[in-house]
C-alpha positions, -999 to +999 in steps of 0.1 A: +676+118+052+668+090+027+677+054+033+705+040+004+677+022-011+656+062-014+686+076-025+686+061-059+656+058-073+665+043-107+694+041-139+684+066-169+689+050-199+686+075-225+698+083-261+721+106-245+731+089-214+740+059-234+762+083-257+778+101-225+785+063-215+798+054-243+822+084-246+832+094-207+822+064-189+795+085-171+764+069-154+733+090-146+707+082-117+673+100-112+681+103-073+657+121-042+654+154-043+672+162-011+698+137-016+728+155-015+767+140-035+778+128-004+751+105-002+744+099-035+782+084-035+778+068-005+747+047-016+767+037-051+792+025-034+775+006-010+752-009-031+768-019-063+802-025-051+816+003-069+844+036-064+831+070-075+850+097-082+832+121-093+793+133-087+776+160-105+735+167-094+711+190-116+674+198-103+654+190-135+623+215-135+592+210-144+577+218-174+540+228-190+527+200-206+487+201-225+466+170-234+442+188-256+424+210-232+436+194-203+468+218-187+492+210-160+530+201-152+557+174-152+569+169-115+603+182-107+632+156-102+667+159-094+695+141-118+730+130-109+759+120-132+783+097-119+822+090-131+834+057-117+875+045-110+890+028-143+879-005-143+848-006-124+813-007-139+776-010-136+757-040-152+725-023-151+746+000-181+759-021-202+749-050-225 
């Protein structure tokens, strides 16, 4: 089981993240692989100060990539979109 600090590996701050957080007040997280909602809410709460009330996760696979002759593959992740309670937010998000 990962610590909190494993759990969340880091904010994704994409064109469409930034639109889903704009529009549903979603925030997505690349989290560990094994990590499973119950943790993944447990660790948000804990270490942003924050109420979630809804978690969604989505293993991300790996694709074929080439560099000129050079083959081989992204790694696999796994992705989690988070809804918070009315009134609470992330810094990391916005600004």
């Amino acid at each position: 089981m990962p610590s909190l600090h494993d759990t969340v590996i880091r904010p994704l701050i994409t064109e469409k993240s930034s639109v889903a957080f704009q529009n549903r007040k979603e925030y997505t997280f690349e989290v560990h692989p094994s990590a499973t909602k119950g943790q993944i809410r447990t660790a948000l709460e804990t270490l942003f100060d924050v109420t979630v009330t809804g978690v969604r996760t989505m293993q991300v696979r790996r694709n074929a990539k080439a560099r000129g002759q050079t083959r081989g593959t992204t790694a696999a992740w796994k992705k989690a979109v988070v809804t918070l309670k009315d009134g609470d937010s992330i810094a990391v998000f916005e600004g």
